[in-house]
N, CA, C and O of each residue as an XYZ file, in Angstrom:
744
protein
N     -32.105     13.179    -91.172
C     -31.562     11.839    -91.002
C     -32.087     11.254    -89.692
O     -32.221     11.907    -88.657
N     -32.375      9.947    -89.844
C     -32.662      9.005    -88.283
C     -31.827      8.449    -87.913
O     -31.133      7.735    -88.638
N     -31.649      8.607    -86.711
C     -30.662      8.156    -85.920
C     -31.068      6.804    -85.281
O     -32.143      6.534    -85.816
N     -30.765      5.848    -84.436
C     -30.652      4.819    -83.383
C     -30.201      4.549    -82.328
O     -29.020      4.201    -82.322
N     -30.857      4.591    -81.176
C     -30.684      4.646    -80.184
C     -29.415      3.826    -79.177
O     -29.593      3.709    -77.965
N     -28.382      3.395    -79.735
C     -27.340      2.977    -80.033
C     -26.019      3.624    -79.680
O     -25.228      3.911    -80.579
N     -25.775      3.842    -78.531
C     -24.418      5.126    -78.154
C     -23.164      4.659    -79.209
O     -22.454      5.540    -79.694
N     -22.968      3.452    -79.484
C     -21.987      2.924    -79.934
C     -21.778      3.082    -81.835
O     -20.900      2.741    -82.627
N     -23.280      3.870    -81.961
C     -23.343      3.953    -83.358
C     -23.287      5.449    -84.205
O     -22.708      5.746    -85.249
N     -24.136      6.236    -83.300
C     -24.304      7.767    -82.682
C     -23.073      8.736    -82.560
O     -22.402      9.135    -81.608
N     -23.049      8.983    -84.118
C     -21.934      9.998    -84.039
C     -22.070     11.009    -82.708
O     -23.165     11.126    -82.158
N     -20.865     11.749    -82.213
C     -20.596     12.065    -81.278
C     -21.162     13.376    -81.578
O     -21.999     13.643    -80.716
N     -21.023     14.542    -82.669
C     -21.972     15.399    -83.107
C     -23.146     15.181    -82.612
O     -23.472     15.856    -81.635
N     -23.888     14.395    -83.038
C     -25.330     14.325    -82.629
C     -25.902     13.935    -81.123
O     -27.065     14.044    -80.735
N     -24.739     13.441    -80.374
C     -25.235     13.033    -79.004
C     -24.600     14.581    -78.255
O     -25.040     14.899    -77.150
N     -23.584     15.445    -78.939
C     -23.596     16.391    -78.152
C     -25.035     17.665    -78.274
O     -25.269     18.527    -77.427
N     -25.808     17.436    -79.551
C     -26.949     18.187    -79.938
C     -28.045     17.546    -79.129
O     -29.026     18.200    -78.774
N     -27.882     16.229    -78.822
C     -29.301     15.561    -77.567
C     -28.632     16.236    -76.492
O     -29.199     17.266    -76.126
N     -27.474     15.900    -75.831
C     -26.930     16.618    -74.597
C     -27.393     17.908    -74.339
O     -28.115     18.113    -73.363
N     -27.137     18.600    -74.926
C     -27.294     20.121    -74.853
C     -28.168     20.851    -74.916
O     -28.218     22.001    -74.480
N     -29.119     20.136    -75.581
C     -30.454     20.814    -76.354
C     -31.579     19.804    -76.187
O     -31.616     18.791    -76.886
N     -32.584     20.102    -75.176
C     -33.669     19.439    -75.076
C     -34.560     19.785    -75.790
O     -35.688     19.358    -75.545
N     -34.307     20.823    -77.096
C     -35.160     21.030    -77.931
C     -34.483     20.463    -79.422
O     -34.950     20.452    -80.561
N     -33.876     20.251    -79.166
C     -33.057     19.246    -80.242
C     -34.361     18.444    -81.897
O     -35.269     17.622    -81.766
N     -33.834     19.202    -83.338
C     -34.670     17.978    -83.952
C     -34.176     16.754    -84.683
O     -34.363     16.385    -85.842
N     -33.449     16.192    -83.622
C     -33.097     14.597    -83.829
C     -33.672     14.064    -83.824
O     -34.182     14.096    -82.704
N     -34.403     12.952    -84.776
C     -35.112     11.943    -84.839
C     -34.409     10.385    -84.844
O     -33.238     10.199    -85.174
N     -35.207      9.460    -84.478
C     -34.834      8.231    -84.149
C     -35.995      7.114    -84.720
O     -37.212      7.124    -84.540
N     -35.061      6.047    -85.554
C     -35.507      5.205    -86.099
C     -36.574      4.341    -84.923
O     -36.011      4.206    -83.837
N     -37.595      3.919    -84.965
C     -38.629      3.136    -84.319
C     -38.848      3.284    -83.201
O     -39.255      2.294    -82.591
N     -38.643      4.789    -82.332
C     -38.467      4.695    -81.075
C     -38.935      6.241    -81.148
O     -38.797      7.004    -82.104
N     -39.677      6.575    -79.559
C     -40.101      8.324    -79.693
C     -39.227      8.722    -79.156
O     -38.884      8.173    -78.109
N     -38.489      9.880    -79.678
C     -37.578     10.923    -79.040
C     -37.372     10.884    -77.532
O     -36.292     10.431    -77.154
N     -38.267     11.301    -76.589
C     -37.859     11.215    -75.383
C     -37.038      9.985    -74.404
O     -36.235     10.044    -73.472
N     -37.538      9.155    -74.966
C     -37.209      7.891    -74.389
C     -35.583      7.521    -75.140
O     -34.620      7.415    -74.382
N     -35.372      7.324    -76.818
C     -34.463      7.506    -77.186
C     -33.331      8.384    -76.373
O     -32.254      8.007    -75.911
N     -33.897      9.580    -76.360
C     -32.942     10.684    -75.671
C     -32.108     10.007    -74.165
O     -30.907     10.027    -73.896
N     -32.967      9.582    -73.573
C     -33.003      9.299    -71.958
C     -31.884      8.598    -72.558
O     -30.808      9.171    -72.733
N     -32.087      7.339    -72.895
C     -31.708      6.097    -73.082
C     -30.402      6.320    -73.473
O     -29.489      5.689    -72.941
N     -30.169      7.270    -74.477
C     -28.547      7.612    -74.876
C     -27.984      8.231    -73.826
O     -26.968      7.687    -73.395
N     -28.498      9.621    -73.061
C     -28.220     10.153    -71.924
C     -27.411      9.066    -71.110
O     -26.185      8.962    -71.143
N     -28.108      8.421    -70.513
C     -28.227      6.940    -69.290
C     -26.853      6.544    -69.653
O     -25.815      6.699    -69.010
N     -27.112      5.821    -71.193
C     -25.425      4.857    -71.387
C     -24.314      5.955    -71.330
O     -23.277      5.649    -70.743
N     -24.406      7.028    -71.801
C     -22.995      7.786    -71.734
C     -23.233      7.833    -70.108
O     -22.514      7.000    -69.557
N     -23.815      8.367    -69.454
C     -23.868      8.907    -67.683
C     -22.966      6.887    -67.490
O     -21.922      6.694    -66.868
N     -23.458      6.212    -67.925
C     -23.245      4.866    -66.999
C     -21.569      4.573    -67.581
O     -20.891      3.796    -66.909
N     -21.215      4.937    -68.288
C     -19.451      4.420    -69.177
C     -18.855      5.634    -68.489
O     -17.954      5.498    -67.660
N     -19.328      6.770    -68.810
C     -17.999      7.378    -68.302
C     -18.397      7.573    -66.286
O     -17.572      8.064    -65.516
N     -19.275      7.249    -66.002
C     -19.221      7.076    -64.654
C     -19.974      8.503    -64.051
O     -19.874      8.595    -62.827
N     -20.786      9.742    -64.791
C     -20.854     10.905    -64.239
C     -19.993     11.565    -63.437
O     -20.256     12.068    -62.345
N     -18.471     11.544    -64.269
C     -17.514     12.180    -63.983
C     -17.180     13.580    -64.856
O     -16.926     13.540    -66.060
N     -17.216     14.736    -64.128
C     -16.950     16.310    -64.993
C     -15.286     16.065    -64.546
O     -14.635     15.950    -63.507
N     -14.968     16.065    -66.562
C     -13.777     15.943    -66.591
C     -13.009     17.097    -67.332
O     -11.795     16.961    -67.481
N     -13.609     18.174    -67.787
C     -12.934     19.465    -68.160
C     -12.517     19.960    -67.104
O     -11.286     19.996    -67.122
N     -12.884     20.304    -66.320
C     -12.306     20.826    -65.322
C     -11.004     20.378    -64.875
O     -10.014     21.080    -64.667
N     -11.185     18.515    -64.692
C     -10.119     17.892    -63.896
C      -8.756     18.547    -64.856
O      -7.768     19.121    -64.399
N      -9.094     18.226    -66.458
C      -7.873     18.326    -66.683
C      -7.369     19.317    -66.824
O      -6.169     19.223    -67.082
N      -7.873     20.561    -66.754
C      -7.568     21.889    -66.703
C      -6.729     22.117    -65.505
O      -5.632     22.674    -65.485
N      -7.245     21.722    -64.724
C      -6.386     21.926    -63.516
C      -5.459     20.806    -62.800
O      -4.764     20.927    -61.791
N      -5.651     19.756    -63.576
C      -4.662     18.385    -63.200
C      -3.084     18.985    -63.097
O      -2.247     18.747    -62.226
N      -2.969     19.875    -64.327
C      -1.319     20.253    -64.407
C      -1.352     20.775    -63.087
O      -1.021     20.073    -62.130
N      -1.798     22.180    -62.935
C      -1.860     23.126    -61.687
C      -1.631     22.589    -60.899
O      -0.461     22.712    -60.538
N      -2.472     21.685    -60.114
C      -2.973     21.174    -58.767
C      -1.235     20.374    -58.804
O      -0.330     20.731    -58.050
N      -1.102     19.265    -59.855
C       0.410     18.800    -59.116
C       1.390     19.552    -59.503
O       2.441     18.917    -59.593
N       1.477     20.737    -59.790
C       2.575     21.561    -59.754
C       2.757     22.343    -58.203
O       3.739     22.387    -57.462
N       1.134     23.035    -58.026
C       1.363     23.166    -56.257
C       1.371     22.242    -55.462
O       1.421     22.620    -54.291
N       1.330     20.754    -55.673
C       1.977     19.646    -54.969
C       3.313     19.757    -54.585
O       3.867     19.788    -53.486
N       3.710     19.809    -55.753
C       5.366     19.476    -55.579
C       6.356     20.335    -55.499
O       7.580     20.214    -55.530
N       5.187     21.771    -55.325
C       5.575     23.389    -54.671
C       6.513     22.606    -53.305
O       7.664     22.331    -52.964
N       4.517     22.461    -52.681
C       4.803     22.329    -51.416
C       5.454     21.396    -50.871
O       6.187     21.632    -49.910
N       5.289     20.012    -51.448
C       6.406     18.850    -50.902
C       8.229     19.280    -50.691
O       9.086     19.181    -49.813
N       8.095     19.863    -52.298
C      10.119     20.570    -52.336
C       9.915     21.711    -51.113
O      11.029     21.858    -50.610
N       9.055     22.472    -50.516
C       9.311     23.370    -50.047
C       9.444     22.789    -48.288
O      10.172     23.371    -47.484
N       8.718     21.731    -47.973
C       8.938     20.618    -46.779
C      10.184     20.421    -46.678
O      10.853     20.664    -45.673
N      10.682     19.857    -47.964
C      12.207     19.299    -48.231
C      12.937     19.867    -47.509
O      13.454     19.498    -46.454
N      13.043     21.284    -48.345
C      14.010     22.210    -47.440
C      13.641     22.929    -46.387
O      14.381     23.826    -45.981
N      12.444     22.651    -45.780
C      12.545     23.038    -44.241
C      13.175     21.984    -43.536
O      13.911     22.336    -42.614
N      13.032     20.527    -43.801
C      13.671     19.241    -43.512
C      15.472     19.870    -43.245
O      16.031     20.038    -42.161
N      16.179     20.167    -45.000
C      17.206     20.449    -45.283
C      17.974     21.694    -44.313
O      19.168     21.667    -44.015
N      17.118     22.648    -43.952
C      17.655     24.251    -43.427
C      17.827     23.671    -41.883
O      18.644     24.186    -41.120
N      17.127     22.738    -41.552
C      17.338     22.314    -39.513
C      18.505     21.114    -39.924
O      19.256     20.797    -39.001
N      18.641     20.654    -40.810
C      19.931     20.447    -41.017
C      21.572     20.795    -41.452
O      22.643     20.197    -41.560
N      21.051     22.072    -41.609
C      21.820     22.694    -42.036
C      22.602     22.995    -43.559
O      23.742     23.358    -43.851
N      21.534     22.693    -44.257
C      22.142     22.311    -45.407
C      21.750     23.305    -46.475
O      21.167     23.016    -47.520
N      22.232     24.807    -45.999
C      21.928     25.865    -46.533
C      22.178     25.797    -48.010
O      21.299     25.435    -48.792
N      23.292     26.120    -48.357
C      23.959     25.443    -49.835
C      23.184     24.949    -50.892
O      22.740     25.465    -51.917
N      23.116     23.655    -50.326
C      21.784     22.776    -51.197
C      20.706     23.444    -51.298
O      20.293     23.610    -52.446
N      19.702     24.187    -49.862
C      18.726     24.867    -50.340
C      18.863     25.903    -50.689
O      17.811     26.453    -50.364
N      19.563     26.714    -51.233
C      19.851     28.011    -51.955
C      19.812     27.593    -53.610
O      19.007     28.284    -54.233
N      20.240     26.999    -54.091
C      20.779     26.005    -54.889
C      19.605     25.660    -55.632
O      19.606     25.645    -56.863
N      18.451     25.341    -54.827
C      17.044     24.958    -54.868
C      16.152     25.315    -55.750
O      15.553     24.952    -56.762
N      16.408     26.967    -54.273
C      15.517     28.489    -54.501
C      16.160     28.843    -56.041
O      15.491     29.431    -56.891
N      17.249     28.495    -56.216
C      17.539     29.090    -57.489
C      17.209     28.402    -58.642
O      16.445     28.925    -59.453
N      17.569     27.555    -58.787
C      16.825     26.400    -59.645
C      15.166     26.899    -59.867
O      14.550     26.941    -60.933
N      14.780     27.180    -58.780
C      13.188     27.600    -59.203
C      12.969     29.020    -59.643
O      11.834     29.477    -59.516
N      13.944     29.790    -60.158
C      13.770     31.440    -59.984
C      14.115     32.248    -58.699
O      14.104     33.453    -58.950
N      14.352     32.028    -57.682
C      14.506     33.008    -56.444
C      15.565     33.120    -55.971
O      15.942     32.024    -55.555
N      16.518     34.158    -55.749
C      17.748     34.517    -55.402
C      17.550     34.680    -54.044
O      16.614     35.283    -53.519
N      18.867     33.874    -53.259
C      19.466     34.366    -52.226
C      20.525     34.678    -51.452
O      21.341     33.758    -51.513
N      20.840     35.447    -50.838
C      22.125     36.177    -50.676
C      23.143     34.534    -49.780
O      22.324     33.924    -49.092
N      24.336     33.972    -49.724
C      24.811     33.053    -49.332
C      24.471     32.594    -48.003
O      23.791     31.615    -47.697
N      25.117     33.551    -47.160
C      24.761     33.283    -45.624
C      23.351     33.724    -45.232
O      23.254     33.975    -44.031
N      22.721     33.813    -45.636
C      21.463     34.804    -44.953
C      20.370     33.506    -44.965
O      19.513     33.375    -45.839
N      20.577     32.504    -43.748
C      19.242     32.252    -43.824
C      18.111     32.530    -42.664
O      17.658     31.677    -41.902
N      17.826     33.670    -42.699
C      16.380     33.698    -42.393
C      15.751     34.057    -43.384
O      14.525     34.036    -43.275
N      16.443     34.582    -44.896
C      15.943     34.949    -45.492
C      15.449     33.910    -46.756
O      14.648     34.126    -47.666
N      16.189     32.797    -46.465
C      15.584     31.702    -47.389
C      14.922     30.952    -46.395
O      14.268     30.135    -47.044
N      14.653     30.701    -44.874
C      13.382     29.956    -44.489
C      12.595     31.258    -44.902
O      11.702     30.847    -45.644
N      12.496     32.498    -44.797
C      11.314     33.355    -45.350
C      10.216     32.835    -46.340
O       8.995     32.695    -46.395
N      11.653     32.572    -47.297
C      11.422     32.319    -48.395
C      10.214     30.758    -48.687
O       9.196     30.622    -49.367
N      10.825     30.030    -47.980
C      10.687     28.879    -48.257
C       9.334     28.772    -47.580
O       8.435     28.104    -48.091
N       9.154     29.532    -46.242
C       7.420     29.405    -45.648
C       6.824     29.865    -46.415
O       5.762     29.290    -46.651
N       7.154     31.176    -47.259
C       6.039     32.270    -48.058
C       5.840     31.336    -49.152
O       4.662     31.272    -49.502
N       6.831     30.418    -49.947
C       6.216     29.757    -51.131
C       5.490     28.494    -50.601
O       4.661     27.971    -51.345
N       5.735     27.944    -49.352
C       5.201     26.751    -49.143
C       3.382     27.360    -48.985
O       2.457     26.932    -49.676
N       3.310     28.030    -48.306
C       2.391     29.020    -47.707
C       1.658     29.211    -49.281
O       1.044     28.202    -49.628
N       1.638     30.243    -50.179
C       1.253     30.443    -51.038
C       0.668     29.070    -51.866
O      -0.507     29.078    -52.234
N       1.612     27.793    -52.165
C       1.256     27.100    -52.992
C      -0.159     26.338    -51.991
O      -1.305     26.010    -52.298
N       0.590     26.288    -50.774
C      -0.551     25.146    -50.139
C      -2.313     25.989    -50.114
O      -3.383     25.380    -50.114
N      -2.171     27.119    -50.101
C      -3.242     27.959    -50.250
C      -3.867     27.711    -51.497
O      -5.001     27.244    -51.607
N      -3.283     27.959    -52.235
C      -3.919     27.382    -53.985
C      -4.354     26.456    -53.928
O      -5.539     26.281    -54.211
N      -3.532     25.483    -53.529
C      -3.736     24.340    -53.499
C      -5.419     24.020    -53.014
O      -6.362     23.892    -53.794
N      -5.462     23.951    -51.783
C      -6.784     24.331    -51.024
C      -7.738     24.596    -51.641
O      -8.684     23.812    -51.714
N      -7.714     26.243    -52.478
C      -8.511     26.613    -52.990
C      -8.970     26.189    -54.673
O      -9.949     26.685    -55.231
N      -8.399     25.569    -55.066
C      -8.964     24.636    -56.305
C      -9.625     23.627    -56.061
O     -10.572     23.242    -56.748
N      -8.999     22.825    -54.572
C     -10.076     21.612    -54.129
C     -11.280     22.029    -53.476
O     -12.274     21.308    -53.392
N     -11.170     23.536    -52.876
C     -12.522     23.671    -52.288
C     -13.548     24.572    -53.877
O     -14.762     24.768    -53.809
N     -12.972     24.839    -54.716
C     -13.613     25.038    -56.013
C     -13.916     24.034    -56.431
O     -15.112     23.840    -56.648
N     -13.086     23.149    -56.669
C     -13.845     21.060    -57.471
C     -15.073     21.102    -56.791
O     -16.161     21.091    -57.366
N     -14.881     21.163    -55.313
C     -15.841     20.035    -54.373
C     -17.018     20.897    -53.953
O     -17.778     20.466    -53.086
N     -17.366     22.927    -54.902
C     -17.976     23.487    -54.997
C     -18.580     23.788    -56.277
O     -19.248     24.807    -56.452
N     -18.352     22.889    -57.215
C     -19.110     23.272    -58.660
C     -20.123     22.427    -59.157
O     -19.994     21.236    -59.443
N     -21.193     23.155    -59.247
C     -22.677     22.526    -59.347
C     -22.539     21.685    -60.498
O     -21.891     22.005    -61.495
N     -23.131     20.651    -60.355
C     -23.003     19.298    -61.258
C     -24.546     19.594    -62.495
O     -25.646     19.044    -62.515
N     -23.972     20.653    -63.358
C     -25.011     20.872    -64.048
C     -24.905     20.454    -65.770
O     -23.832     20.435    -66.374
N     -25.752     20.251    -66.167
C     -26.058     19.870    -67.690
C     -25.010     20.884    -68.649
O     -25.512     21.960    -68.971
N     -23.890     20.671    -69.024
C     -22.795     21.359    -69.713
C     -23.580     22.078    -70.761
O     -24.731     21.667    -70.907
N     -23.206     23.035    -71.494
C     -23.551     23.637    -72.468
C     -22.984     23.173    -73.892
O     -22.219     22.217    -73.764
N     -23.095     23.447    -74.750
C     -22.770     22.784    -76.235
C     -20.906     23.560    -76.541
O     -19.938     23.063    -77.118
N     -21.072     24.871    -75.870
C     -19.756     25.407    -76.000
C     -18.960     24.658    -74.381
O     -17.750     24.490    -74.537
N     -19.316     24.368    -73.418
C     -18.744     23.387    -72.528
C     -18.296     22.078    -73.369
O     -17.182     21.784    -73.800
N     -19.330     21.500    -73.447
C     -18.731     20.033    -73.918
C     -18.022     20.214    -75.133
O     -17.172     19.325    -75.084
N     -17.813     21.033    -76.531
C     -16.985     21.178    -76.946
C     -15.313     21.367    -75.944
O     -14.184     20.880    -75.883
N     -16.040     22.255    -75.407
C     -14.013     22.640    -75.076
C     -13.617     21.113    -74.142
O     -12.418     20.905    -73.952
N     -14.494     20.233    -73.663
C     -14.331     19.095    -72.745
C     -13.498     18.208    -73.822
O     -12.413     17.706    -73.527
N     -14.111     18.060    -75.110
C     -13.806     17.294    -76.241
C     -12.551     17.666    -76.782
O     -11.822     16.815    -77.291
N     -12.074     19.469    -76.687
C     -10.789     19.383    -77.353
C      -9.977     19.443    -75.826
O      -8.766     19.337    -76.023
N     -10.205     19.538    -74.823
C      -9.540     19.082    -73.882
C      -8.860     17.283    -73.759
O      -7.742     16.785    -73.634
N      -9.993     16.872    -73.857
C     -10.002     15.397    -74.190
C      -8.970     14.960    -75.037
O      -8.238     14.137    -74.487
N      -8.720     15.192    -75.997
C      -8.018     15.701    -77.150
C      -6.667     15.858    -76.936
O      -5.908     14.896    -77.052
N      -6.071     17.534    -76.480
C      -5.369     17.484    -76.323
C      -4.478     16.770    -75.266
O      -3.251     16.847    -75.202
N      -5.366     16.010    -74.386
C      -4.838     15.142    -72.991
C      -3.878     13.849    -73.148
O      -2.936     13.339    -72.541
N      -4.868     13.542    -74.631
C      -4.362     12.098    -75.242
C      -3.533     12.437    -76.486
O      -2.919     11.675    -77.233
N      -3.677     13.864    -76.527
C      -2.199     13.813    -77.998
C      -3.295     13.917    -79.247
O      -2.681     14.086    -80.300
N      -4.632     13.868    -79.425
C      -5.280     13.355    -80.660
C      -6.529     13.989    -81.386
O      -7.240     14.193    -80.402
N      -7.000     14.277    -82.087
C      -7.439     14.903    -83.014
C      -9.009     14.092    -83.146
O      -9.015     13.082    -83.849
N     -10.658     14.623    -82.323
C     -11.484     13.845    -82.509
C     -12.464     14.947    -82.826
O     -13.033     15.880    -82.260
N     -12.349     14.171    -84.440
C     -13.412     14.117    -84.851
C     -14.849     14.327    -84.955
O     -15.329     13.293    -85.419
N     -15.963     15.393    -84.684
C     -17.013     15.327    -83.780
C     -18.369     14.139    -84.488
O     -19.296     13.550    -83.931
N     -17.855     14.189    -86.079
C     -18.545     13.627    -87.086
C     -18.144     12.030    -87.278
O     -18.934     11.176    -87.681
N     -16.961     11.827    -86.963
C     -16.517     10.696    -86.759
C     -16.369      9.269    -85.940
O     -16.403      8.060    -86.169
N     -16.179     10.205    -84.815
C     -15.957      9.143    -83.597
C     -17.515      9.130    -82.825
O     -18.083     10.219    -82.741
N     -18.090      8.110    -82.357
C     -19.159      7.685    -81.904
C     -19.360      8.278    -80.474
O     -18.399      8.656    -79.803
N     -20.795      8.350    -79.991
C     -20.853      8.847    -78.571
C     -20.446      7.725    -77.271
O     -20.557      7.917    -76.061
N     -19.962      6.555    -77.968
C     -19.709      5.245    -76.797
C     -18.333      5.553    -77.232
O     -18.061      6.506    -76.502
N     -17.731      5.427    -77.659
C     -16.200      5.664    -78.131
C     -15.632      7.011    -77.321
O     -14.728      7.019    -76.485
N     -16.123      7.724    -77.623
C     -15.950      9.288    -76.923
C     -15.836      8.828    -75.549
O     -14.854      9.064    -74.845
N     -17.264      7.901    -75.031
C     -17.725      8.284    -73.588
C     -16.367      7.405    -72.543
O     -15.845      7.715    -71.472
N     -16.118      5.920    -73.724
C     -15.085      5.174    -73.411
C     -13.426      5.758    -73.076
O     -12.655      5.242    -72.267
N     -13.109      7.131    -74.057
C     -12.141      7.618    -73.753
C     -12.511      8.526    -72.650
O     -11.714      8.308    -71.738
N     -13.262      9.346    -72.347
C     -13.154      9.761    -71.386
C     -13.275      9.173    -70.097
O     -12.855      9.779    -69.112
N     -13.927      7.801    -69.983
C     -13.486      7.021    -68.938
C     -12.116      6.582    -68.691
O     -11.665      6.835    -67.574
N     -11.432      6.019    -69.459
C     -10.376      6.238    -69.713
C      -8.986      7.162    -68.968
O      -7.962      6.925    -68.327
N      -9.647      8.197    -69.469
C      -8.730      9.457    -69.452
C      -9.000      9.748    -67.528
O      -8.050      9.808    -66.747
N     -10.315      9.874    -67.145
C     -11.115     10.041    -65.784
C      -9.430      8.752    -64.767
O      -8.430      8.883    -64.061
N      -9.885      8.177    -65.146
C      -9.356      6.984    -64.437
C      -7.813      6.784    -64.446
O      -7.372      6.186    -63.464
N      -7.043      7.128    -65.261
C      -5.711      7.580    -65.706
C      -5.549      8.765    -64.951
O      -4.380      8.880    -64.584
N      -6.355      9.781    -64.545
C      -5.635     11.122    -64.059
C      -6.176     10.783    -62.462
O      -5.800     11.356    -61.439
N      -7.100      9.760    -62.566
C      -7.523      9.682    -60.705
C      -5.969      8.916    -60.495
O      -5.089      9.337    -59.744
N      -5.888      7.738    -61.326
C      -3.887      7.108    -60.835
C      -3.194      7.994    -60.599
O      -2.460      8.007    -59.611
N      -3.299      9.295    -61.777
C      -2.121     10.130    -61.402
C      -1.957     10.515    -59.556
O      -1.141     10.387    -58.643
N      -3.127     10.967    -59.773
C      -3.826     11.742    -58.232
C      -3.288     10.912    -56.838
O      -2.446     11.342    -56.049
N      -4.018      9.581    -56.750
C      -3.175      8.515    -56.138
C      -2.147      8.387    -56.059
O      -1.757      7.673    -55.135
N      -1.301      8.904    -56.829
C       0.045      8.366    -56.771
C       0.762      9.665    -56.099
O       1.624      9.630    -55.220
N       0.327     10.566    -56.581
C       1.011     11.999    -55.729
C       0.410     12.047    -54.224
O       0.906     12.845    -53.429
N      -0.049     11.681    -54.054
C      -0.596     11.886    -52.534
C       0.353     10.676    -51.817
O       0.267     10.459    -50.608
């Protein structure tokens, strides 16, 4: 079958077989392969912005869960110089961790070792993002990007169905929705 150089027409199947495979035998109506190729390359790189978004959302949950580790765990260092043992026991428990009533050195312990722990994670996923080589995904990558994609928005795509501008549009989309999230927790 010939294809057209057309992101908007270009089942999403076939632009992940140009993606992946520079040996690819996709052919294209009135136009030579290489240039075709580029040309589809280019418009998806230019819509979704050359943003690697498997990753983000893999770790979008994570990253604001050790957010709001460490913010609740501020709280109650805020709460314990106020004295407001009670409440932060109350807390610790609510999250899984027992502590004995009166004993607090043993819930600021507590409360540095989890603040401590999460903010460390924390750290170390952003210094993993802002360390992963910006390389040409593999065909089993951009699949799992696609059912990531997928499951982000609740929805079921198609690889035969939905177009490579449609695709590239939701994942702009999706990119830009989880950078708000990001913004907004900070």
């Amino acid at each position: 079958m010939r294809y057209t150089s057309d992101i908007y027409e270009l089942p999403l199947s076939v632009f992940i077989e140009i993606y992946t495979n520079d040996s690819n035998t996709i052919e294209f109506d009135d136009e030579d392969k290489g240039a075709a190729s580029a040309k589809i390359i280019n418009d998806y790189i230019e819509i979704v912005g050359s943003k690697q978004l498997s990753s983000e959302i893999l770790n979008c949950n994570e990253r604001m869960n050790l957010a709001m580790t460490v913010e609740c765990m501020k709280a109650c260092e805020n709460m314990m110089k106020l004295k407001m043992y009670d409440e932060v026991r109350d807390i610790l428990m609510k999250i899984g961790y027992s502590c004995k009533k009166g004993d607090v050195m043993a819930m600021n312990a507590r409360i540095s070792a989890l603040k401590s722990r999460a903010q460390y994670d924390l750290d170390k996923i952003s210094k993993e993002k802002n360390e992963e080589p910006k390389e040409k995904p593999t065909k089993r990558g951009f699949i799992n990007e696609v059912v990531a994609i997928g499951k982000y928005n609740k929805m079921h795509i198609n690889l035969k169905e939905w177009t490579a501008g449609s695709y590239a549009c939701l994942v702009r989309q999706t990119c830009d929705e989880i950078d708000e999230l990001n913004r907004k927790r900070k």
